[in-house]
N, CA and C atoms of all chains as a GROMACS GRO file, in nm:
protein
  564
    1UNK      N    1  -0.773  -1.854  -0.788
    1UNK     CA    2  -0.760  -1.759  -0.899
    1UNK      C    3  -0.740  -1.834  -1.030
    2UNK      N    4  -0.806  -1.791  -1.149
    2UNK     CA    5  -0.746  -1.820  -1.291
    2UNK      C    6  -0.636  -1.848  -1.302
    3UNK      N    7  -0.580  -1.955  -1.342
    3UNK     CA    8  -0.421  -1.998  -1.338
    3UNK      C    9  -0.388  -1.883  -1.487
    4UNK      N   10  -0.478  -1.893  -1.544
    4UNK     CA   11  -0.425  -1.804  -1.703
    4UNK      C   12  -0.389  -1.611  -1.628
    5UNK      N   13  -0.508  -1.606  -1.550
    5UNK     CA   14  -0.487  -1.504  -1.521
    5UNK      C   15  -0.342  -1.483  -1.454
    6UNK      N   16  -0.327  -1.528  -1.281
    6UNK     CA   17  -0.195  -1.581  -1.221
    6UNK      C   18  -0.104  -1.589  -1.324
    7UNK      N   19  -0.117  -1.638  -1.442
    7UNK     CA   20  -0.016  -1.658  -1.555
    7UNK      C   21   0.108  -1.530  -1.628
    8UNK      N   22  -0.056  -1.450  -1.655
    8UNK     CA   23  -0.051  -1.350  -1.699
    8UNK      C   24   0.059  -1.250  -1.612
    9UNK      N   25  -0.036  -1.239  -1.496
    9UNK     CA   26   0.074  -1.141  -1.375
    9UNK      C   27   0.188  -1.194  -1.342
   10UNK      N   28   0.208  -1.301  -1.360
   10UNK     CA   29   0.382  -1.326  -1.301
   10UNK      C   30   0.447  -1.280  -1.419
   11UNK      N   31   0.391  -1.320  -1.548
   11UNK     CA   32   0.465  -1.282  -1.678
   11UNK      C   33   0.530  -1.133  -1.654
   12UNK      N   34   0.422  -1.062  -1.619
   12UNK     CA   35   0.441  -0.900  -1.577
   12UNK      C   36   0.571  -0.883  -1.503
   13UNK      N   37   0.524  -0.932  -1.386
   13UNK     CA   38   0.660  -0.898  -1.227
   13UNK      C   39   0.764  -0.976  -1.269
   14UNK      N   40   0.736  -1.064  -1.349
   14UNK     CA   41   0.881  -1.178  -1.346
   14UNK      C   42   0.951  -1.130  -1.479
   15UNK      N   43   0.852  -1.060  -1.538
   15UNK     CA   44   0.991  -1.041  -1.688
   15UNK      C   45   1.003  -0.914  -1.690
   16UNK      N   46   0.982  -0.841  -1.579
   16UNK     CA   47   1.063  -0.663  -1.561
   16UNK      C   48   1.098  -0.653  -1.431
   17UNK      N   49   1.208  -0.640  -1.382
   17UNK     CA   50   1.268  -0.621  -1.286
   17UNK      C   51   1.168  -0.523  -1.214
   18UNK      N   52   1.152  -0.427  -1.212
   18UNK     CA   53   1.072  -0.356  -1.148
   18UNK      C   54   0.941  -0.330  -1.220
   19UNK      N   55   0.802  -0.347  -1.147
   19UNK     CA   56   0.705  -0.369  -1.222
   19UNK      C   57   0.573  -0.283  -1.137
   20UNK      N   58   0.517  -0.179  -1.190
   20UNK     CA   59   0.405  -0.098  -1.115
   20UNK      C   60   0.306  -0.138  -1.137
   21UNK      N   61   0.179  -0.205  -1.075
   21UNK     CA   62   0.052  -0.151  -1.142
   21UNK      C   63   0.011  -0.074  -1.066
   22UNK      N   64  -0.088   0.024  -1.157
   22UNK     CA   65  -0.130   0.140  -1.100
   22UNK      C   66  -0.223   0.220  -1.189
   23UNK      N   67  -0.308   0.291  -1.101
   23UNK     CA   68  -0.428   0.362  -1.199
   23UNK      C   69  -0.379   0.463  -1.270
   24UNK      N   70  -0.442   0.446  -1.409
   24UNK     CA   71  -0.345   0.506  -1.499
   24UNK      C   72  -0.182   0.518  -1.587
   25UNK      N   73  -0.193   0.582  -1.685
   25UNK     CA   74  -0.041   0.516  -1.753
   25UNK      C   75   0.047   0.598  -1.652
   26UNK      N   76   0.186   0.593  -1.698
   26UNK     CA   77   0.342   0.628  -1.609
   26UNK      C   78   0.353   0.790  -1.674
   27UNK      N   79   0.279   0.849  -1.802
   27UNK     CA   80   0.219   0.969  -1.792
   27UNK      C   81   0.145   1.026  -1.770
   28UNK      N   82   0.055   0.946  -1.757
   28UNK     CA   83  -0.088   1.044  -1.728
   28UNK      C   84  -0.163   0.927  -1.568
   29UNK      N   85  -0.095   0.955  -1.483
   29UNK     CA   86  -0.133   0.898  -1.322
   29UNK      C   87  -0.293   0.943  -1.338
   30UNK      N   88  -0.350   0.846  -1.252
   30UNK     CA   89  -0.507   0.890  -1.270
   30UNK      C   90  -0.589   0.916  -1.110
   31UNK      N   91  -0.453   0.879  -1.011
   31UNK     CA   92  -0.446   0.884  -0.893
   31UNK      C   93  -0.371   0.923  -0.817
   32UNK      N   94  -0.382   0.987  -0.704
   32UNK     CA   95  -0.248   1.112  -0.656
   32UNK      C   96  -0.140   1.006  -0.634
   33UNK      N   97  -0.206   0.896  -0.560
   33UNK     CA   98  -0.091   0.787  -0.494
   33UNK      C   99  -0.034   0.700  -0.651
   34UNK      N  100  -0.067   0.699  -0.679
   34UNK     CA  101   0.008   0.652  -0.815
   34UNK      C  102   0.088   0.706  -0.867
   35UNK      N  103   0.061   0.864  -0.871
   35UNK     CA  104   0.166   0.946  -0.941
   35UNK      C  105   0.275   0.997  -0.860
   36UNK      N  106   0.248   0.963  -0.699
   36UNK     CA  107   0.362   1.001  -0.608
   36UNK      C  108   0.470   0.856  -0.639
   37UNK      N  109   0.390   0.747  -0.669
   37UNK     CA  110   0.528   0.616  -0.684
   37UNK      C  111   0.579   0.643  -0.818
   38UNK      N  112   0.542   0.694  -0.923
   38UNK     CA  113   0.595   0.734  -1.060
   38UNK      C  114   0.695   0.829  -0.975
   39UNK      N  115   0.657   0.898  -0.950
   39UNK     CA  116   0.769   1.015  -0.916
   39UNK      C  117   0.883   0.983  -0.820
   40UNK      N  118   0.824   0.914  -0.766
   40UNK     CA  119   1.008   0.876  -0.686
   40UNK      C  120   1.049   0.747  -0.752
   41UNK      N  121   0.975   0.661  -0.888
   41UNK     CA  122   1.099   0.587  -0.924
   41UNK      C  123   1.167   0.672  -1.028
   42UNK      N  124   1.063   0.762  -1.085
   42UNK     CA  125   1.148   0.847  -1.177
   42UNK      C  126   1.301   0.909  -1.082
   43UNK      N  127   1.284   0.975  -1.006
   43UNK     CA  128   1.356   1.077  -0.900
   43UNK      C  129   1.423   0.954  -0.901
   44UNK      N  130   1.466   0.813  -0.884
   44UNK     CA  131   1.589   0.695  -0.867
   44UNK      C  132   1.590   0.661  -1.001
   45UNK      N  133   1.572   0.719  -1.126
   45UNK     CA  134   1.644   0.668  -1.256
   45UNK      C  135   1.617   0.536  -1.297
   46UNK      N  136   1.515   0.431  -1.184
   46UNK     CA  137   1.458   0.365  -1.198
   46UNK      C  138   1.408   0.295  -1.305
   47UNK      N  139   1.449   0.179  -1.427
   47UNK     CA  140   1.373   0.173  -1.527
   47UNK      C  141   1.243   0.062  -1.509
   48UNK      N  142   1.109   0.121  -1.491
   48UNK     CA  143   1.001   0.017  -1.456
   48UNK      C  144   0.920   0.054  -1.577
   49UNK      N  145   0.781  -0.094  -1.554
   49UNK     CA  146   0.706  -0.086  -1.663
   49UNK      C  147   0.611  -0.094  -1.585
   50UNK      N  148   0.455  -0.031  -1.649
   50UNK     CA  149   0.393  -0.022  -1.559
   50UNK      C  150   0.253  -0.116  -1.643
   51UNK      N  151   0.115  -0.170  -1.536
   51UNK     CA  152   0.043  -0.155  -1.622
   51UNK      C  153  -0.089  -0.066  -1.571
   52UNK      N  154  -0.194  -0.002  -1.628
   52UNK     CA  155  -0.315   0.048  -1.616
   52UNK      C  156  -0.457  -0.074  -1.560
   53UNK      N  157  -0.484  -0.057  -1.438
   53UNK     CA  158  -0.565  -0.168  -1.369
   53UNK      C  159  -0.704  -0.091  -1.394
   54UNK      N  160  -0.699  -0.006  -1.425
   54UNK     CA  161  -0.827   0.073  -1.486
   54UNK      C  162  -0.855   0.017  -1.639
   55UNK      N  163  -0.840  -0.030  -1.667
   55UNK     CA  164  -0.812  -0.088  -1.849
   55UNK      C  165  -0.825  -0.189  -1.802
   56UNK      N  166  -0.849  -0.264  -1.723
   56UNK     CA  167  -0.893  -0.456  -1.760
   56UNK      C  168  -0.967  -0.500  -1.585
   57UNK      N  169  -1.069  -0.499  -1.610
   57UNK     CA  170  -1.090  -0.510  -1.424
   57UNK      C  171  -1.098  -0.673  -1.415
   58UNK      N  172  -1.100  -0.809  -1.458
   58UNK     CA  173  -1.027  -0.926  -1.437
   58UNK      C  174  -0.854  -0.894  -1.358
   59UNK      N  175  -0.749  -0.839  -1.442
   59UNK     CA  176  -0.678  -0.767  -1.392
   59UNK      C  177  -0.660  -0.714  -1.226
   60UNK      N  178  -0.725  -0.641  -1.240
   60UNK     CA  179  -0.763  -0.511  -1.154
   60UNK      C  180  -0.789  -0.653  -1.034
   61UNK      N  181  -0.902  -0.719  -1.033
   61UNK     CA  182  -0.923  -0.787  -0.889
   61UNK      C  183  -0.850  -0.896  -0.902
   62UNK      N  184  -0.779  -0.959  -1.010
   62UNK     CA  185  -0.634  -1.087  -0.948
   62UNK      C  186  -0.577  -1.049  -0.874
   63UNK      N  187  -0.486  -0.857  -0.952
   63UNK     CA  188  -0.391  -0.855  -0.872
   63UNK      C  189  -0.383  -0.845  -0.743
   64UNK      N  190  -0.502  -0.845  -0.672
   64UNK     CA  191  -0.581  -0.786  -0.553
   64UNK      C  192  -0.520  -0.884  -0.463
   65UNK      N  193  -0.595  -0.974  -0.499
   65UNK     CA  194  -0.589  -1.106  -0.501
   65UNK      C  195  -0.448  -1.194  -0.477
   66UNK      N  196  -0.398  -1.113  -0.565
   66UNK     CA  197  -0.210  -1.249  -0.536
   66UNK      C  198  -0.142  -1.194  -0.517
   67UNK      N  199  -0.182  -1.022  -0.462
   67UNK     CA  200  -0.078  -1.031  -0.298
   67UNK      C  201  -0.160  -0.983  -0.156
   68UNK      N  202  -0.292  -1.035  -0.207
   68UNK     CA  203  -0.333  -0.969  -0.091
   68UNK      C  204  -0.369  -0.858   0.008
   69UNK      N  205  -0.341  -0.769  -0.110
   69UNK     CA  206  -0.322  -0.641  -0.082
   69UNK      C  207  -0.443  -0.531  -0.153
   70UNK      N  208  -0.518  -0.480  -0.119
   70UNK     CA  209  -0.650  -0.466  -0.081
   70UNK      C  210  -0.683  -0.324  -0.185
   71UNK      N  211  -0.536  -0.249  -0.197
   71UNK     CA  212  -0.548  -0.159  -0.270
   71UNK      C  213  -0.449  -0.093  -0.397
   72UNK      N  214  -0.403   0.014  -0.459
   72UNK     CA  215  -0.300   0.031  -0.593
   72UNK      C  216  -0.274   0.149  -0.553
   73UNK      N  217  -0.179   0.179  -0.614
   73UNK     CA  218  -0.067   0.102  -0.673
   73UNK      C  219   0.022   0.022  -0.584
   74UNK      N  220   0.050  -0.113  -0.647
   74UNK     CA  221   0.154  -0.215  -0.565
   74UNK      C  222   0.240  -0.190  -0.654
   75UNK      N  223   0.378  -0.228  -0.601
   75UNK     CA  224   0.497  -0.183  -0.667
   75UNK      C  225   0.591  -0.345  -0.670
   76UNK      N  226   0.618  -0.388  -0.739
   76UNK     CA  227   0.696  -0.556  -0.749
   76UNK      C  228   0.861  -0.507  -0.781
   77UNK      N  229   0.934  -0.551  -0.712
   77UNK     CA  230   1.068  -0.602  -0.761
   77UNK      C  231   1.113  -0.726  -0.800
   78UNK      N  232   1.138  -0.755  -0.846
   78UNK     CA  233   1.220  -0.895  -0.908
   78UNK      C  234   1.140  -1.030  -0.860
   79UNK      N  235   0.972  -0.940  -0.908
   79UNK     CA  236   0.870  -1.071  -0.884
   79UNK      C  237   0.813  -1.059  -0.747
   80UNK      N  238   0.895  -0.963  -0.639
   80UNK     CA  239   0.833  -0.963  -0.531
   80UNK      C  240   0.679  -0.854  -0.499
   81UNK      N  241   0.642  -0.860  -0.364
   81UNK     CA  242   0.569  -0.725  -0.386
   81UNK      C  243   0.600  -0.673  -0.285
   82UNK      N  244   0.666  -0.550  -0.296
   82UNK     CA  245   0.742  -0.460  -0.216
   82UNK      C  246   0.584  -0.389  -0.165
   83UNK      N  247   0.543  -0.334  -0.192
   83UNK     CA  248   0.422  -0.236  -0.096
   83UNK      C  249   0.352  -0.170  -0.186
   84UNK      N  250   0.281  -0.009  -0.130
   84UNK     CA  251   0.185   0.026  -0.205
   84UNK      C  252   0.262   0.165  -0.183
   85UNK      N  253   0.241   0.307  -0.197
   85UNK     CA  254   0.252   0.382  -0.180
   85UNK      C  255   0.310   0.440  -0.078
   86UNK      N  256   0.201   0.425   0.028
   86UNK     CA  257   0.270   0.473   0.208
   86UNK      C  258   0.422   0.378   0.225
   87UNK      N  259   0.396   0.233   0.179
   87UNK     CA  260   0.554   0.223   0.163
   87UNK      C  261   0.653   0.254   0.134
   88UNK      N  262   0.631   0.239  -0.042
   88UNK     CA  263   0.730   0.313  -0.095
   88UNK      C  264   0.793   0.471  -0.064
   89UNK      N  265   0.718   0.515  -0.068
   89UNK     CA  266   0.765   0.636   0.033
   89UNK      C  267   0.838   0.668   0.162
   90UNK      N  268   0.777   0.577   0.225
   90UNK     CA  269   0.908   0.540   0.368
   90UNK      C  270   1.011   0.476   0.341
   91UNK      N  271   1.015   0.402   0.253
   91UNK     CA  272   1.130   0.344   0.225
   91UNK      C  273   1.257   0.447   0.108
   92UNK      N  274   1.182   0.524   0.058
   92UNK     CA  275   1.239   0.606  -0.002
   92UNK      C  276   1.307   0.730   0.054
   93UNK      N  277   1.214   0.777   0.167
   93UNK     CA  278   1.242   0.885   0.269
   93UNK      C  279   1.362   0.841   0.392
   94UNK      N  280   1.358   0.685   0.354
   94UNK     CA  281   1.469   0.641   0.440
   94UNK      C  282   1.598   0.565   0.400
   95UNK      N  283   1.540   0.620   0.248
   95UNK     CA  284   1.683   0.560   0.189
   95UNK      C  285   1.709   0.417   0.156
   96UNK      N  286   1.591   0.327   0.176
   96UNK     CA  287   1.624   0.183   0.169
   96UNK      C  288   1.555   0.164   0.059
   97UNK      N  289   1.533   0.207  -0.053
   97UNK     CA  290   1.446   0.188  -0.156
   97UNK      C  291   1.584   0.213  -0.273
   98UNK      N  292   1.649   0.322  -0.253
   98UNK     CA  293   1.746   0.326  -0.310
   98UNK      C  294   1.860   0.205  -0.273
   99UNK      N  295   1.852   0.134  -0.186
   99UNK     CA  296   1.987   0.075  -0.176
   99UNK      C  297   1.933  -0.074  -0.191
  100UNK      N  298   1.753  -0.106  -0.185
  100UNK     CA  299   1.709  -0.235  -0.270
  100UNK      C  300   1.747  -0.210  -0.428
  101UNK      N  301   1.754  -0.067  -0.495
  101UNK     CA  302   1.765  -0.108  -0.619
  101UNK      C  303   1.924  -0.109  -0.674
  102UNK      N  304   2.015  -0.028  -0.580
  102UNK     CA  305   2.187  -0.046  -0.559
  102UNK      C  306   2.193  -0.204  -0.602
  103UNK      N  307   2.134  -0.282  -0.507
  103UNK     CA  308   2.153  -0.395  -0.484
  103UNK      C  309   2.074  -0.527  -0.565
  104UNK      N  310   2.025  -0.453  -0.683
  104UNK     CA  311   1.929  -0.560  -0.765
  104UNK      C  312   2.031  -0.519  -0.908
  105UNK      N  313  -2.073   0.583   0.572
  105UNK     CA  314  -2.021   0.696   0.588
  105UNK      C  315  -1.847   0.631   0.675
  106UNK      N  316  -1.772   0.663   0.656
  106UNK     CA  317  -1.673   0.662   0.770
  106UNK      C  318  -1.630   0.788   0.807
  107UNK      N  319  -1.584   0.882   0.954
  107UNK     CA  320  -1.539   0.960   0.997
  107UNK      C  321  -1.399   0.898   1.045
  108UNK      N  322  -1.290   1.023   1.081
  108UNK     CA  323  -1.186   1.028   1.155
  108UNK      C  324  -1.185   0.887   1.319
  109UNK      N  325  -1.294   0.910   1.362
  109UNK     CA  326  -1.352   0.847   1.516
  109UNK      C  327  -1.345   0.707   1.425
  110UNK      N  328  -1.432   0.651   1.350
  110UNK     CA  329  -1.502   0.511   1.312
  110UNK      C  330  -1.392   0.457   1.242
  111UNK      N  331  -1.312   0.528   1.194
  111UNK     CA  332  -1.133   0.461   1.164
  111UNK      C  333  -1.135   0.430   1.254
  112UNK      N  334  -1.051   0.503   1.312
  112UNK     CA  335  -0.965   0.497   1.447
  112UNK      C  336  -1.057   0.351   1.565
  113UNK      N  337  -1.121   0.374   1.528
  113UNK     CA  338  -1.204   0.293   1.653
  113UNK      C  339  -1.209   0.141   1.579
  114UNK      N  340  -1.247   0.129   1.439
  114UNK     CA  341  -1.206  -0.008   1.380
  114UNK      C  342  -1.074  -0.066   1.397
  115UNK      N  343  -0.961   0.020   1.370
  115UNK     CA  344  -0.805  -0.047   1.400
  115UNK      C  345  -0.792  -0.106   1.552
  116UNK      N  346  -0.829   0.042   1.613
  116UNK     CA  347  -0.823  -0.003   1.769
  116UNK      C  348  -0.886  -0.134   1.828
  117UNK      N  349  -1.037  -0.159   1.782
  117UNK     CA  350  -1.106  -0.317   1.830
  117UNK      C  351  -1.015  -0.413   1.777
  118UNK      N  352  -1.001  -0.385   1.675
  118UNK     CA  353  -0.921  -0.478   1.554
  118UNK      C  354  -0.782  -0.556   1.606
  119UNK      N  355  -0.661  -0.393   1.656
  119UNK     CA  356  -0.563  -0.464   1.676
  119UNK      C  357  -0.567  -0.418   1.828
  120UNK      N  358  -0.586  -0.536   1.919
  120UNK     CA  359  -0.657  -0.474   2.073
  120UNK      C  360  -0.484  -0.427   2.113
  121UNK      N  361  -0.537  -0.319   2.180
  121UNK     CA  362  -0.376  -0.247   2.295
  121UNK      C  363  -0.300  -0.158   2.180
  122UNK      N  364  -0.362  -0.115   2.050
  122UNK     CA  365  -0.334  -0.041   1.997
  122UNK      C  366  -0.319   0.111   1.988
  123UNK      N  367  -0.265   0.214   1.974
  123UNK     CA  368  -0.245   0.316   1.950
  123UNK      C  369  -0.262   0.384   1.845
  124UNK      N  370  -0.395   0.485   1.823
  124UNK     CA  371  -0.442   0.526   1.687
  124UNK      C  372  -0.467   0.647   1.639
  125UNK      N  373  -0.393   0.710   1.594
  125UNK     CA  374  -0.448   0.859   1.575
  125UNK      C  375  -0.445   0.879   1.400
  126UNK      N  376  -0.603   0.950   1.373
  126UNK     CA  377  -0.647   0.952   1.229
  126UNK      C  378  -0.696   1.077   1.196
  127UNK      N  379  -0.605   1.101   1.080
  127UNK     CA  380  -0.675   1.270   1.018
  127UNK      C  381  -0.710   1.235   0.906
  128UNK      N  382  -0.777   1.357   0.828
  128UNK     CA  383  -0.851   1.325   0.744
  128UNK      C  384  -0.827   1.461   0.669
  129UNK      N  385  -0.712   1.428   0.597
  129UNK     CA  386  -0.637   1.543   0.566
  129UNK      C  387  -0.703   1.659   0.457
  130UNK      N  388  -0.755   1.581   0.338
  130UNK     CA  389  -0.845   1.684   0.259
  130UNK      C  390  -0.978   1.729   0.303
  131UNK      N  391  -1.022   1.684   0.450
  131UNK     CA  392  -1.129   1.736   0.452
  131UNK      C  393  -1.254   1.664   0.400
  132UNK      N  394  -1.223   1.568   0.306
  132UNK     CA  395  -1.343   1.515   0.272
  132UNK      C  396  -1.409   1.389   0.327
  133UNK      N  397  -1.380   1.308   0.401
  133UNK     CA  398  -1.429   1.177   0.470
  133UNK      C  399  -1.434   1.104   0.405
  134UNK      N  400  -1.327   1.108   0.274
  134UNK     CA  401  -1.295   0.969   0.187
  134UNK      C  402  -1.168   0.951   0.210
  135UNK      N  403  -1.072   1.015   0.236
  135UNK     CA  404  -0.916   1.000   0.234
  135UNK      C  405  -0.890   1.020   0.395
  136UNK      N  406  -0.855   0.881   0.465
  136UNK     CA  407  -0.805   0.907   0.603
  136UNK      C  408  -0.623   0.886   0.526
  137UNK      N  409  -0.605   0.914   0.704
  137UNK     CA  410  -0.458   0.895   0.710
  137UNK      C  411  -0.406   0.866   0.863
  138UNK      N  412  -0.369   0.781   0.884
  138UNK     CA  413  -0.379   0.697   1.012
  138UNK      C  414  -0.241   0.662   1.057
  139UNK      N  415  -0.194   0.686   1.167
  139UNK     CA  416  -0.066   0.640   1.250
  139UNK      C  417  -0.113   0.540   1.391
  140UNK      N  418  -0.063   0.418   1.344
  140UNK     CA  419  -0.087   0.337   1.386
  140UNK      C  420   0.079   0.300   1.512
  141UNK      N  421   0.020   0.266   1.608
  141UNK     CA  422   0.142   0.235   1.726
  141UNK      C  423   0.063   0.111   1.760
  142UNK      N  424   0.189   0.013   1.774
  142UNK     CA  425   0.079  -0.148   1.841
  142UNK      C  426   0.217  -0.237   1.850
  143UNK      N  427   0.241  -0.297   1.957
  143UNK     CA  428   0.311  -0.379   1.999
  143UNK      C  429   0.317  -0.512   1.904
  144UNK      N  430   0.235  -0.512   1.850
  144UNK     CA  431   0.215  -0.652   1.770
  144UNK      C  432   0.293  -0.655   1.611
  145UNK      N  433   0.346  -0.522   1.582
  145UNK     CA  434   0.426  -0.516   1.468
  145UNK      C  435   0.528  -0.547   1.477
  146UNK      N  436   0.564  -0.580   1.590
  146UNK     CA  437   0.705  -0.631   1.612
  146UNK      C  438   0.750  -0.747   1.514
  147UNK      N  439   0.869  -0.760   1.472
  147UNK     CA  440   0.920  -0.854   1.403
  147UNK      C  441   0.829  -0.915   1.258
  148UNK      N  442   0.693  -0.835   1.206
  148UNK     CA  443   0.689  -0.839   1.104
  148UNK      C  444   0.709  -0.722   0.986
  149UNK      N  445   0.688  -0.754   0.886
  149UNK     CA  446   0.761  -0.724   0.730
  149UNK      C  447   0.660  -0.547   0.725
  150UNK      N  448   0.692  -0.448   0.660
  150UNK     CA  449   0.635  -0.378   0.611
  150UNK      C  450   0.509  -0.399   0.598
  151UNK      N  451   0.516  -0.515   0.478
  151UNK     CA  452   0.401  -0.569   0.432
  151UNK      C  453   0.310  -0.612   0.531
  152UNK      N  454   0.352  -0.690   0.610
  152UNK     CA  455   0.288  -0.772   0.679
  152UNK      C  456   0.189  -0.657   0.787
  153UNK      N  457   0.279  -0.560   0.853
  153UNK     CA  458   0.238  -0.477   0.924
  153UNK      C  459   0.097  -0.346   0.860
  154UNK      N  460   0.140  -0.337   0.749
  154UNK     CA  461  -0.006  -0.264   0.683
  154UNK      C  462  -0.090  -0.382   0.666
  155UNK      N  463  -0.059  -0.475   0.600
  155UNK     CA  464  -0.191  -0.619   0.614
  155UNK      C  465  -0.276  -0.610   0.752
  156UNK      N  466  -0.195  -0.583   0.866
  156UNK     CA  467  -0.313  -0.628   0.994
  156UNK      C  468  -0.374  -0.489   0.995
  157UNK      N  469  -0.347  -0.434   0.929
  157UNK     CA  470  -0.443  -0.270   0.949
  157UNK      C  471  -0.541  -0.313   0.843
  158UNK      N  472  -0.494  -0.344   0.716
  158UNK     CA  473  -0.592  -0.334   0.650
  158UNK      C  474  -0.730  -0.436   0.664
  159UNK      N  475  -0.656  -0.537   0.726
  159UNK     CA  476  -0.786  -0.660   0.824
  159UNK      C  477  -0.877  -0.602   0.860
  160UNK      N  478  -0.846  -0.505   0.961
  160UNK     CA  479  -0.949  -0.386   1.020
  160UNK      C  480  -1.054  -0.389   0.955
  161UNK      N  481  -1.023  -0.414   0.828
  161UNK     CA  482  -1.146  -0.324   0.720
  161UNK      C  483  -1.222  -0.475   0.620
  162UNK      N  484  -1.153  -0.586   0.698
  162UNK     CA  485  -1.200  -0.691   0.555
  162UNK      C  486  -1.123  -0.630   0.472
  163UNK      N  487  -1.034  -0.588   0.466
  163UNK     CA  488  -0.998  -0.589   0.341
  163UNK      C  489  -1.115  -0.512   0.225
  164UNK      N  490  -1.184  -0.423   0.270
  164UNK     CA  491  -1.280  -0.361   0.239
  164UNK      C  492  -1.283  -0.279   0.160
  165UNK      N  493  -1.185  -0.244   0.071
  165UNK     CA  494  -1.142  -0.120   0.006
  165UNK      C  495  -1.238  -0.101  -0.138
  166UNK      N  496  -1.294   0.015  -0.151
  166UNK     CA  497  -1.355   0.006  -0.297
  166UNK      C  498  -1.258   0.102  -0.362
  167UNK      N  499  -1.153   0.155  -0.351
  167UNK     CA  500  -1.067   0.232  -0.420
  167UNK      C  501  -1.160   0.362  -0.439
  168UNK      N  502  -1.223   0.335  -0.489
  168UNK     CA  503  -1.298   0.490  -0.602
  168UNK      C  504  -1.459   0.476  -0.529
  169UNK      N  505  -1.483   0.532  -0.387
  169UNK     CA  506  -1.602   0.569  -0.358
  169UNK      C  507  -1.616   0.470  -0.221
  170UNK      N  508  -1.752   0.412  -0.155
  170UNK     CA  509  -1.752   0.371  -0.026
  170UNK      C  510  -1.715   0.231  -0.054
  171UNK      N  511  -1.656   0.131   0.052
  171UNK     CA  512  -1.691   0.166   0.189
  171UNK      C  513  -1.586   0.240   0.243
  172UNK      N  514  -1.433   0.212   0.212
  172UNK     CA  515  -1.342   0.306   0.246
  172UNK      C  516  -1.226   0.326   0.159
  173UNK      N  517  -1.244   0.405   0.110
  173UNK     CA  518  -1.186   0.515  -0.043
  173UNK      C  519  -1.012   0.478  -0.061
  174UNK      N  520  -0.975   0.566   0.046
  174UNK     CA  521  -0.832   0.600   0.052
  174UNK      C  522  -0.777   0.600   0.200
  175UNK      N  523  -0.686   0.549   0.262
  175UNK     CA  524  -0.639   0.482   0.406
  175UNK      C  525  -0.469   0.496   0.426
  176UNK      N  526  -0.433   0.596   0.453
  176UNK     CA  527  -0.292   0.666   0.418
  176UNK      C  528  -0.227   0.564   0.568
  177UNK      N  529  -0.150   0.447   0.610
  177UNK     CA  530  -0.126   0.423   0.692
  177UNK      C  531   0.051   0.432   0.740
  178UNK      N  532   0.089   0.478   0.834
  178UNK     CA  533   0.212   0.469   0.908
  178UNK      C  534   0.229   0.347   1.048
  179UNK      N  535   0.289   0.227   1.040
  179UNK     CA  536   0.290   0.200   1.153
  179UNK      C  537   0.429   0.188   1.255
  180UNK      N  538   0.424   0.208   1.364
  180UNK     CA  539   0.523   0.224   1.439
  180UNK      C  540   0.502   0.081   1.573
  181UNK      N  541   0.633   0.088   1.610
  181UNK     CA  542   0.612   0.043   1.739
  181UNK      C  543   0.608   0.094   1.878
  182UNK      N  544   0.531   0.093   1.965
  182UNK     CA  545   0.571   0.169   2.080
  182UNK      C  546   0.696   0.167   2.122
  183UNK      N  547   0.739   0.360   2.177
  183UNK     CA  548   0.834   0.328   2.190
  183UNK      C  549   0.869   0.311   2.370
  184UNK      N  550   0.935   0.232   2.400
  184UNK     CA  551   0.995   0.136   2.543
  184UNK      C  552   1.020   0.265   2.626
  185UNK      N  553   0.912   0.231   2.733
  185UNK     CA  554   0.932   0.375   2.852
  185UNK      C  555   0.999   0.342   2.944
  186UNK      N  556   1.102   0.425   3.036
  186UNK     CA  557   1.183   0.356   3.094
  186UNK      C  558   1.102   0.346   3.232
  187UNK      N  559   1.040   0.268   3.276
  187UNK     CA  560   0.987   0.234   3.425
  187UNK      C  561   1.060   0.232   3.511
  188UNK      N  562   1.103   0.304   3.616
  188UNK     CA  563   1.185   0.283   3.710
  188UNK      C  564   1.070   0.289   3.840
   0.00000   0.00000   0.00000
């Protein structure tokens, strides 16, 4: 991968604690599964930043790329990459999503 | 094209001794949704455990149209029958 690019995305995950990308902005979701992870970090008071992978497709296929993960929205904590949707959701429905962010 | 069957039947070759059941909840044959059971999730990460599903596919995803759209996955482990 582009080290500038790679550059770019850690800048993202590494300088906001919690970090979304995802289709579309954190108001206007452009995808059902996108707007279900807006809604349960909203629903945890959650403060994340997000970015739009529809707006830069270099972007769009790094992030693909450096975690491996095939589809969006991925959701990062403190630089990590926690999952995509079907995750976050289980982890939310089970309560351990709230007690990763108790604990950050 | 993918159907409900041609999921299900990719995970299954994919992750052999697997357990697969796939709906296709809106009706349209772009959005599956798949519960996955397979002995082999044992002892890995969330992550790790949707990764060997998504192998299934190459990693094949076009997000917005073919070869496969949207892939709603749950995985579990079998659960331990008591054999007596």
């Amino acid at each position: 991968m582009d080290t500038k690019l790679k550059q770019e995305i850690e800048n993202m995950i590494k300088q906001n604690k919690v970090f979304l990308f995802m289709k579309g902005e954190k108001d206007m979701p452009m995808c059902g599964f996108s707007r279900q992870v807006v809604t349960i970090l909203n629903e945890l008071n959650v403060d994340f930043k997000t970015f739009n992978i529809l707006s830069d497709e270099k972007i769009r296929a790094a992030v693909k790329e450096y975690s491996s993960w095939p589809t969006y929205p991925q959701v990062y904590v403190n630089g990590e990459f926690i999952g995509g949707c079907d995750i976050i959701t289980e982890m939310f429905e089970e309560g351990e999503l709230q007690k990763l962010f108790l604990k950050n | 094209m993918h159907t409900c069957k041609s999921v299900q039947e990719s995970i299954e070759k994919f992750l052999v001794g697997s357990n697969v059941k796939v709906v296709n909840p809106r009706g349209d044959d772009v959005h599956f949704s798949a519960e996955v059971e397979w002995r082999g999730f044992e002892s890995l990460s969330r992550v790790e455990q949707h990764k060997k599903v998504y192998a299934a596919f190459n990693n094949n995803f076009s997000e917005c149209g073919m070869p496969l759209h949207a892939l709603q996955i749950k995985c579990k482990l079998p659960e331990i029958k008591n054999t007596k």
